[in-house]
N, C-alpha and C positions, 0 to 999 in steps of 0.2 A: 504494500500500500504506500505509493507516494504521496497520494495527495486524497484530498475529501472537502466536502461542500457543509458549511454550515448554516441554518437558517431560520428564523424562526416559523414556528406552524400551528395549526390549529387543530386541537384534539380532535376534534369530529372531522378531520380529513387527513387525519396521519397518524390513528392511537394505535391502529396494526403496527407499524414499526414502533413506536416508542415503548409498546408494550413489551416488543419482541424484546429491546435493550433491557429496560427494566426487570423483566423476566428471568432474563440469564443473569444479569448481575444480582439485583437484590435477591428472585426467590432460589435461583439454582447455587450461586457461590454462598450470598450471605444466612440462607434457611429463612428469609422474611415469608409469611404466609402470606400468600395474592390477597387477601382480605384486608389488610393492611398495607401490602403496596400500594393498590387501587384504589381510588377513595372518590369520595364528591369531590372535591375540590377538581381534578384534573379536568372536566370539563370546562371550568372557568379559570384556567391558570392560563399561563402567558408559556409555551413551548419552545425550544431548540430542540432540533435534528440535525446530523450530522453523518451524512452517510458518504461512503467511499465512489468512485468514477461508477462502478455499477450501478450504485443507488442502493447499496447493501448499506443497513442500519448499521452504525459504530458508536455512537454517544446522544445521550438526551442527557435536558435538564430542563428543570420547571419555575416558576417565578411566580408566587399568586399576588393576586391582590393588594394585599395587605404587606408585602415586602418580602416575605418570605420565600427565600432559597435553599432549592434541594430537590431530589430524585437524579442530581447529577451521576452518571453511569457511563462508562467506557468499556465495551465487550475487552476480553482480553487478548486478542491480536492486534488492536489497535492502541494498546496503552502504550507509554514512553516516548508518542509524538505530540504531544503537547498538546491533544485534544479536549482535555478535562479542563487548562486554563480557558482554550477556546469557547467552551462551553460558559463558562462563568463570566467569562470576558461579554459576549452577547448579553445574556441574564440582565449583566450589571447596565449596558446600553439602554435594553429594552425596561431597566426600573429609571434610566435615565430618564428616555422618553415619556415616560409615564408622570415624570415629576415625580417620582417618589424620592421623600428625603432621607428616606433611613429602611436599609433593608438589612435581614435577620437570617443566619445560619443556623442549624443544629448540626454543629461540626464533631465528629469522629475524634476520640483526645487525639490523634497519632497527627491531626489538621491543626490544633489549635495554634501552636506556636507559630506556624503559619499565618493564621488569620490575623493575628497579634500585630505582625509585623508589616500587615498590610493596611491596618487601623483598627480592623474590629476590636471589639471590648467584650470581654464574657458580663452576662447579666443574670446568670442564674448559676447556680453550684451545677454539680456534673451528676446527669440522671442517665434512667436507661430507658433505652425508645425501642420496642422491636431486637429486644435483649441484648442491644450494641450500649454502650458507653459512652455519654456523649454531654458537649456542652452548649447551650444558646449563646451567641454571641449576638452583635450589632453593630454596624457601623453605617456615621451619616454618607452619603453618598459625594460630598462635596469635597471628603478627605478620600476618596480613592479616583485612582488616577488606571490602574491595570492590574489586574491581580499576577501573581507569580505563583502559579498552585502545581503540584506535580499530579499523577494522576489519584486522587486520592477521592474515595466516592463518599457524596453526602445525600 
């Protein structure tokens, strides 16, 4: 895989592929139960797609509303080319566009120091979501500039 298209899309004309991602990453790698992958919310979230020159799915991520970021997933043949920043990097345009001023992760501890260093703030102590490990952070949208993320899934 050289190269791939990333773009944003609209659940009701693209949840066959984003499901496909989500599916293999969160329910087949991480054990999350589809019940809790899927939810209401993805019909009203703001969507990335990222699929390779065939148009084979390789990465999604989500964006609601309310500022909230996550469902980011990278199949694992296409990890280590920088597609999870890609992903987040859109995300953060599209809470641009939206005027949102402050959007919100549930990051992975393994993410945190990351997130740190790109401005986020943690605002909640460290829970368990879907028996992962993990903490809320935040950051205003005025203090990021590009995220620098490796492929790491939220």
């Amino acid at each position: 895989m050289s190269s791939f298209t990333i773009r944003q899309v609209c659940w009701n004309d693209a949840a066959e592929a984003l499901k496909r991602v989500r599916y293999q990453v969160f329910c087949c790698e991480w054990r999350i139960p589809e019940t809790l992958e899927f939810d209401q919310h993805d019909p009203v979230a703001f969507h990335v797609l990222v699929e390779d020159e065939e148009s084979n799915p390789l990465a999604t991520g989500r964006l609601l509303p309310n500022g909230d970021l996550g469902r980011i997933a990278v199949v694992i043949p296409a990890r280590g080319k920088g597609i999870a920043k890609a992903v987040l990097n859109q995300l953060l345009n599209i809470a641009r566009n939206e005027q949102m001023e402050t959007v919100f992760i549930n990051s992975a501890l393994e993410s945190i120091d990351k997130f740190k260093m790109q401005g986020f703030l943690p605002v909640t102590r460290v829970f368990m979501e879907a028996g992962v490990p993990r903490q809320r952070l935040k950051c205003r949208l005025g203090r990021l500039t590009e995220l620098d993320q490796s492929e790491q899934h939220h």
